[in-house]
ZATIKE-855900 format. One record per residue (C-alpha): x, y, z. Coordinates in steps of 0.05 Angstrom, whole numbers, plus 32768, in hexadecimal, padded with zeros to 4 digits. Last residue first. Example, Ala and Ser with C-alpha at 12.3 -4.5 7.8 and 13.67 -1.06 7.14 Angstrom:
# residues 2
81117FEB808F 80F67FA6809C 
END
This chain:
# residues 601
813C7B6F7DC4 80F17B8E7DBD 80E97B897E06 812A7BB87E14 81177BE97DD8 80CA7BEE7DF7 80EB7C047E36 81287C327E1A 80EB7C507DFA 80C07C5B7E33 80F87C6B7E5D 81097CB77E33 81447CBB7E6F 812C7D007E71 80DF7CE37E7E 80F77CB77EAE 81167CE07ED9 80DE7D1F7ECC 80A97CE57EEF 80DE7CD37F1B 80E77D1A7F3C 809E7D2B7F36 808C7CED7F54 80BF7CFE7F8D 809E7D3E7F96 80597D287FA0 802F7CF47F81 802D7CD17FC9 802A7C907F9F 80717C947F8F 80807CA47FCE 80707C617FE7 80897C387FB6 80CC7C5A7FB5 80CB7C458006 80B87C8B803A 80CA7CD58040 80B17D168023 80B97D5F8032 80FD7D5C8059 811A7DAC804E 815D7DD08034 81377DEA7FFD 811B7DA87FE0 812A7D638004 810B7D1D7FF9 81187CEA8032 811C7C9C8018 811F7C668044 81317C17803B 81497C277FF8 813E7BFA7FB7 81257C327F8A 81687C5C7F98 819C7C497F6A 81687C497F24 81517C8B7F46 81967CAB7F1F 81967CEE7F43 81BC7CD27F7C 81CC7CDB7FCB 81D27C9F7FF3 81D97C8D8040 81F37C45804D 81F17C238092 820B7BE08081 81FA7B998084 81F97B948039 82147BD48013 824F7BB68001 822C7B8B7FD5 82007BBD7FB9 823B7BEA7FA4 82577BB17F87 82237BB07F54 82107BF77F52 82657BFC7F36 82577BCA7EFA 82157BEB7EE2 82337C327EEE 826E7C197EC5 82417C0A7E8A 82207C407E94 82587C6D7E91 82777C877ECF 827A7CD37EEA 823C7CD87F13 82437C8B7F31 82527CA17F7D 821C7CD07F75 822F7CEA7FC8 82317C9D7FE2 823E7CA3802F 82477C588048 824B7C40809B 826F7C0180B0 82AD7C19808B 82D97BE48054 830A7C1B804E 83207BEE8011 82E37BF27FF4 82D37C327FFE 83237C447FE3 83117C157F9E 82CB7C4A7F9A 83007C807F9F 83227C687F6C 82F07C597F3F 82DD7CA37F43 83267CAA7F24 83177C807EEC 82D17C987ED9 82F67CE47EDB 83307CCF7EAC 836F7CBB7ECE 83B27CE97EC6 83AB7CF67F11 83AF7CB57F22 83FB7CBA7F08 840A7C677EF9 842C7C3E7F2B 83F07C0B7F2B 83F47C017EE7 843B7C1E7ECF 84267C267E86 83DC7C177E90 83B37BDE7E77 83BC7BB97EC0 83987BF67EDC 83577BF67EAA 834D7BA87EC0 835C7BBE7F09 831C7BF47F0D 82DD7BCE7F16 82DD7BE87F57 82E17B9D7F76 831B7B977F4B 83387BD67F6A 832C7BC17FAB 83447B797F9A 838C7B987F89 83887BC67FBE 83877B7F7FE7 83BE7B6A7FC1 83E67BA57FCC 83E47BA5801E 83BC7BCD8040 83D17BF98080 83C27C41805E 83817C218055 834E7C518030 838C7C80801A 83A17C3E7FFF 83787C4A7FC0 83A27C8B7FAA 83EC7C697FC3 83D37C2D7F88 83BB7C547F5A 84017C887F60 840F7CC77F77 83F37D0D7F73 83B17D037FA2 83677CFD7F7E 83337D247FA3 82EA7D037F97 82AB7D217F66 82707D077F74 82877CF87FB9 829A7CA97FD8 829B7CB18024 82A17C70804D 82967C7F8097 82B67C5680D6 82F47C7980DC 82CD7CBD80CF 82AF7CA58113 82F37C99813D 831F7CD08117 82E47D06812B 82DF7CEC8177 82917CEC8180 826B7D1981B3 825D7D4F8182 822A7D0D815F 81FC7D10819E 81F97CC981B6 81BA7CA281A0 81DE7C768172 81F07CAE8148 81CA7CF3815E 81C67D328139 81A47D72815D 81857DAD814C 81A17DF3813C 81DF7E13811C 81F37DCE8109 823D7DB980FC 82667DAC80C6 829B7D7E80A7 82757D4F80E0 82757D1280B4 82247D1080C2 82297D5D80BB 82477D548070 82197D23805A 81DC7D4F8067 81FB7D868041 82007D5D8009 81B57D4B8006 81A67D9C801C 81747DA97FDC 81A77DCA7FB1 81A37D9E7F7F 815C7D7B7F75 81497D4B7FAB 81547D067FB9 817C7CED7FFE 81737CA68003 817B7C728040 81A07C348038 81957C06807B 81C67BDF80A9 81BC7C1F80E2 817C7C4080D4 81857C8D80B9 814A7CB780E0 81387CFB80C1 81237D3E80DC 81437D8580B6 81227DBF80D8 81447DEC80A6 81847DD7807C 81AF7DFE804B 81A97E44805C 81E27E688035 820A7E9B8058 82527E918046 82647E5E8081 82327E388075 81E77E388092 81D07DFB80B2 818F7DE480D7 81827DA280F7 81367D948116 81567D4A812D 817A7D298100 81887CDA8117 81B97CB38109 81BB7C688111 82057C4580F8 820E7C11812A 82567C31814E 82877C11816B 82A47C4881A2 82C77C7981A1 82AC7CB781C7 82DC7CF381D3 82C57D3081B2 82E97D56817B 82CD7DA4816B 83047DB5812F 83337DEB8132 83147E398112 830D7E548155 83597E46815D 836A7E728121 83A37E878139 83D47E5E8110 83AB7E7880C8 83AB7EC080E1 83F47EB980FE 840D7EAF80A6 83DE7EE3809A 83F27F1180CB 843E7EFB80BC 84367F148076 842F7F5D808E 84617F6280C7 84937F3280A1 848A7F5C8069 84997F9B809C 84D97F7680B2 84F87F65806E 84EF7FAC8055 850E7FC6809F 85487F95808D 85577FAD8046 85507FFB8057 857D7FF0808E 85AE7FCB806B 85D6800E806A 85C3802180B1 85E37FE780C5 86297FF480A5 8621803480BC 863480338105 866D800780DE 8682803C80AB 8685806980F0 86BC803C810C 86E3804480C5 86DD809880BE 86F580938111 872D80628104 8740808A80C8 873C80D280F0 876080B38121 879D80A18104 87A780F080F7 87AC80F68142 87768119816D 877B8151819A 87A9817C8176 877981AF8158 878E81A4811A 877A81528124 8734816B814A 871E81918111 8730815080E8 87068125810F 86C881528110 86C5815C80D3 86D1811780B3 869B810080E9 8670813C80D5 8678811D8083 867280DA80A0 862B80F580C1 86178118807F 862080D98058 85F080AD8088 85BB80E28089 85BD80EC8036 85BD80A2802A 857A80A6805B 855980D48028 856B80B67FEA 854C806E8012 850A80988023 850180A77FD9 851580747FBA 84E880487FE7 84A580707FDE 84AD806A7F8D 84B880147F97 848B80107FC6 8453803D7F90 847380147F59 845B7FD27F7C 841B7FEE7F8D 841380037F3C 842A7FC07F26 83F07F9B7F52 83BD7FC07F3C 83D67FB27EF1 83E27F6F7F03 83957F647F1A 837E7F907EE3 83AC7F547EAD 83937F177ED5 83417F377EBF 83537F477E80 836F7EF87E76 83347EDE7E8D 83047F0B7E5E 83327F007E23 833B7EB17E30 82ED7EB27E38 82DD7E817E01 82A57E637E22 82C27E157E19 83107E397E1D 82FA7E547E68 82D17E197E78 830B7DE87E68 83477E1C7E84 83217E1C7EC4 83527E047EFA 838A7E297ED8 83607E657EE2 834B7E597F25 839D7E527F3A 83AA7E917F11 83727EB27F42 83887EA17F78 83CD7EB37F6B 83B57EFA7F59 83897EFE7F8F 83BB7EE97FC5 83EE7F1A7F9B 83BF7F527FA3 83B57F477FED 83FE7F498004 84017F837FD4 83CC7FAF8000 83EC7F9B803F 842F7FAB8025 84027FEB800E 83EC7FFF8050 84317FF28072 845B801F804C 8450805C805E 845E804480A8 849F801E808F 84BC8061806D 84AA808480AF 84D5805580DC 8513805980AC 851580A280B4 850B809B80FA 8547806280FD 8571809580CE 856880CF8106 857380A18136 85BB80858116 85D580D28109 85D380EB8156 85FB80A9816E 862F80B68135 863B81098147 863C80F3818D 867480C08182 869F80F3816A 8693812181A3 86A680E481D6 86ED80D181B8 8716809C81B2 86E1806C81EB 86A2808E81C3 86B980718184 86C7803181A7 8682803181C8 866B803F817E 868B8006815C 867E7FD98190 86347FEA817E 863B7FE48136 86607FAB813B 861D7F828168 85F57FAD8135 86067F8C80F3 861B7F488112 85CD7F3F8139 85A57F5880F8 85CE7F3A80BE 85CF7EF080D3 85AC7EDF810B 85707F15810C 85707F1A80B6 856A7ED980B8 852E7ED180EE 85107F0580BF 85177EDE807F 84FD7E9B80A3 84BA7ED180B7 84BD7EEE8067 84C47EA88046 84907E8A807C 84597EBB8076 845C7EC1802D 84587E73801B 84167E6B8053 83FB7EB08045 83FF7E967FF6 83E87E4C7FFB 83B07E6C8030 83967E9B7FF0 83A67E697FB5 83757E317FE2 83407E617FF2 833B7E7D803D 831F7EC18039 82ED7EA2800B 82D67E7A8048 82C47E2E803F 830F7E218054 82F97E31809F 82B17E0F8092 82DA7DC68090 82F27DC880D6 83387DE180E3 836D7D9B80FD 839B7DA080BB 83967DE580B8 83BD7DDF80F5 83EE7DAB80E0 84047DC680A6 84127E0B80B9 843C7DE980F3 845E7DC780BD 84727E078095 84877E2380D4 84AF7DE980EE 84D97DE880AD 84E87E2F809F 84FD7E3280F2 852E7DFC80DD 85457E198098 85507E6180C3 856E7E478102 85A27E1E80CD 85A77E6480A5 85C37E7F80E4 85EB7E4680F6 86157E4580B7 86147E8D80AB 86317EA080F4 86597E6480F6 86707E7680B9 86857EBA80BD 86A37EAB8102 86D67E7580E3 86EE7E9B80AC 86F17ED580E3 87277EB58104 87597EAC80C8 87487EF880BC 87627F0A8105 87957EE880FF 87B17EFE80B4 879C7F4780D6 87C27F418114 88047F2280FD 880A7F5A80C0 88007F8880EC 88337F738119 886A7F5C80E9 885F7FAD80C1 88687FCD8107 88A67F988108 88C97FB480C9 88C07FFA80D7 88FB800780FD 89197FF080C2 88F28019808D 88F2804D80B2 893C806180AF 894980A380C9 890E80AE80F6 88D380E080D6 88BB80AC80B4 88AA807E80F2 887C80A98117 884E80AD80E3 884D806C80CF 883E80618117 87FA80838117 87E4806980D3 87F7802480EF 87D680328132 879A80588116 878D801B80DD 87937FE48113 87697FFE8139 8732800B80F9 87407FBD80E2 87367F9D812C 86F37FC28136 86D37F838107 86F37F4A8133 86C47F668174 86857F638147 86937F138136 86AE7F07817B 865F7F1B8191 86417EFF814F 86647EBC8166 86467EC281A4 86087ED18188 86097E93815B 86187E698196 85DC7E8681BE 85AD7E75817F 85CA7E348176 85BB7E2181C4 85777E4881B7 85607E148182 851B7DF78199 850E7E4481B0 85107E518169 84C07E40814E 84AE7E558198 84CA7E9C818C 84A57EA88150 84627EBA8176 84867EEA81A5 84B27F06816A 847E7F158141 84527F3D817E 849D7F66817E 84A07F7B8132 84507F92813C 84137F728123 83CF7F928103 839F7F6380F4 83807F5280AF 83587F0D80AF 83197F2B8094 82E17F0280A1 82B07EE3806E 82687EDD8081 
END
């Protein structure tokens, strides 16, 4: 049964699990706070040096010639504010520079840790519909803009915005102590402000984050299916169906959008009516003779920087709670250590003779695929798997490559439980050709080397002869530099057949190996099939009997069950299910007149 992968993280349980992705760079990270330290320090320069000049200004006209006297008031300001700019040329971009360094880096490692973990999850993880390819693409993406984002806004907007704000305040509270009060009491009531727009919030960032999985999905399913779609005419039906996923989307979209007006009119309205007390408050305090008129601009200038944060506050705290909400998706998929493949530790050369023993298997979504399955593969022998689809024959394939494991029963290769085996040191030694195989972007020649990353070309050159594939190559544009992707399906099975061959395994999996080829290439591809085949341990799945008559063993399947075994020749006179099979094979193939055509000529 699909699980949902929602759970509830806070700003701090982020941190702890993002911490290892920076640790690597702390010596940047303690450089870029001491920058943000002398950073915050620089920004109080600008309101002292306001009260002192507004403050002697004063003084100065009322002496007879102030312009004079003036002269080197006008030297030292000057002196102080050139300096201090030349300075902060530097600190602005050491602070960017390194802070968007942490962030690139930290982008990096995350996207490759993602990587590398779903890289090691057994095959039933990606079986779940909670884990479809446009779905984990999306939490993946998501997760690591909003996480690198939130490291950003920590280095770079965050730790300067604060670190002055903070200075800013002690230095407030250092001219006078009732005009800092009036700033300290403003900045909590904006933080709780800020707090509740975030909690009304988080059920529909939740909500979105799911929308735009769907929706992305779904556009990837689409563009997978534009032949079936445009065969069944269903552009109207596919298209209704993008345009009530939108729709749902818009409408949570406008709802954030409606919910942050609001709460952002509101908090405008807090940080104007504090510089409207400090304005108060200051001049009250200038009649009153306690305060000079200098201070009311250092004041109005020290409390634009206790609000310089608060500004961005609506920014950062919409950064933060994606970060909450894609970063459970993103820590879903790096969590999921139940999810890792089981790997045991045997390597050794192996003969190639399995043996099933009263299996059962149910996937990940439900379906019961095997019951009391009991078969015996001999090693240097081709065994068949016939049934009609959706009898297990796959399924059987896929628990002797261990993609899955049993629920029940046991499955032994070379008489050592088959959990036992190191995954890289058995699927080493298998060969796995599917009805339908993956082809990479790239090239032929990169696509048949994924059998032997080590080969060289000539020997990919005799795979893909051996395939029956090089004379359609060397007709190509680039040959073997041509997109395999642009190859028709016969082609690209070819491929995979040229990647057997060049594998060159002890043990063969053939899932309708020839499904997609014409007879002609069937023919041609049987033929070399049969001379790999010799001296190895070869299991083979096909609705064509033509490529199964000659096995050593045959086991006949229906509904996840072994109801027949034995040679063609001895299920054939069983009169049982295999008879039935190639009884209704022959008479589709209409044999008796492609047999009394072939004697005629």
């Amino acid at each position: 049964m699909a699980k949902p992968f929602h759970r509830t993280v806070t700003l701090l349980g982020i941190y702890r699990q993002i911490m290892p992705f920076i640790k690597p760079y702390k010596w940047m990270i303690f450089g870029t706070l001491a920058l943000t330290f002398i950073g915050a320090l620089m920004a109080q320069v600008n309101p002292l040096v306001l009260k002192y000049s507004v403050d002697e200004v004063e003084k100065l006209i009322k002496l007879p010639d102030p312009m004079r006297e003036g002269i080197h008031v006008l030297a030292l300001i000057s002196g102080i504010l050139i300096g201090k700019e030349l300075l902060n040329i530097f600190i602005n971009f050491g602070q960017k520079f390194y802070g968007e360094k942490i962030r690139i880096n930290t982008s990096s490692v995350l996207a490759q840790t993602a990587i590398d973990k779903i890289l090691t999850y057994k095959v039933a993880y990606f079986s779940d519909e909670n884990h479809q390819s446009g779905k984990l693409q999306t939490r993946i993406d998501r997760g690591i803009e909003s996480l690198t984002r939130l490291v950003q806004n920590f280095f770079i907007d965050i730790l300067p915005l604060f670190s002055n704000a903070i200075i800013a305040l002690v230095v407030m509270y250092m001219q006078n102590v009732y005009v800092g009060l009036v700033s300290t009491v403003v900045v909590p009531i904006y933080f709780w402000v800020s707090s509740l727009q975030a909690k009304k919030l988080s059920g529909v960032r939740r909500t979105l984050r799911n929308q735009r999985e769907q929706k992305t999905s779904g556009l990837l399913n689409l563009i997978n299916s534009i032949m079936v779609i445009k065969s069944f005419v269903r552009e109207n039906f596919e298209g209704k169906k993008q345009y009530d996923l939108q729709m749902q989307l818009m409408e949570s979209q406008l709802y954030t959008r409606k919910t942050n007006f609001y709460y952002d009119g509101l908090k405008t309205f807090i940080e104007q009516f504090g510089v409207v007390l400090v304005i108060l408050l200051t001049v009250y305090l200038v009649l009153n003779q306690q305060m000079t008129i200098g201070a009311i601009m250092l004041h109005i200038m020290l409390f634009n920087n206790v609000s310089a944060p608060i500004r961005q506050l609506h920014r950062i705290y919409d950064d933060m709670n994606d970060a909450m909400i894609y970063a459970e998706g993103y820590f879903d998929i790096l969590n999921a250590d139940s999810e890792k493949e089981p790997n045991g530790t045997v390597k050794r050369e192996i003969k190639g003779n399995f043996e099933l023993q009263n299996v059962d298997f149910t996937y990940p979504n439900g379906t019961k695929a095997l019951q009391d399955v009991t078969m015996k593969i001999e090693s240097g022998k081709t065994t068949a798997l016939v049934g009609l689809s959706g009898a297990g024959k796959s399924t059987v394939i896929n628990l002797l490559c261990k993609f899955y494991l049993p629920d029940s029963g046991k499955i032994l290769l070379d008489g050592i439980d088959l959990n036992d085996y190191d995954n890289e040191s058995l699927r080493g030694d298998i060969g796995l050709v599917l009805q339908k195989n993956h082809i990479f972007q790239g090239s032929i020649e990169d696509n048949i080397r994924y059998g032997n990353m080590d080969a060289s070309f000539d020997e990919i050159l005799e795979a893909a002869k051996k395939a029956y594939l090089h004379s359609q190559i060397i007709e190509l544009p680039e040959q073997y530099k041509h997109d395999a992707t642009q190859l028709s399906g016969g082609q690209q099975q070819r491929i995979a057949i040229a990647r057997l061959f060049l594998k060159n395994p002890p043990i063969i999996f053939l899932d309708e190996p020839t499904a997609s080829l014409d007879a002609i290439a069937t023919e041609q591809i049987k033929n070399s099939l049969d001379a790999i085949k010799e001296g190895r341990t070869v299991i083979m799945i096909s609705h064509s009997l033509s490529q199964i008559l000659d096995s050593d063993k045959i086991y006949v399947m229906e509904k996840g069950k072994v109801t027949e075994s034995g040679t063609h020749d001895q299920l054939i006179e069983r009169h049982g299910t295999y008879r039935k099979i190639f009884d209704a094979s022959a008479r589709s193939l209409n044999l008796d007149k492609l047999v009394n055509s072939y004697r005629e000529n």
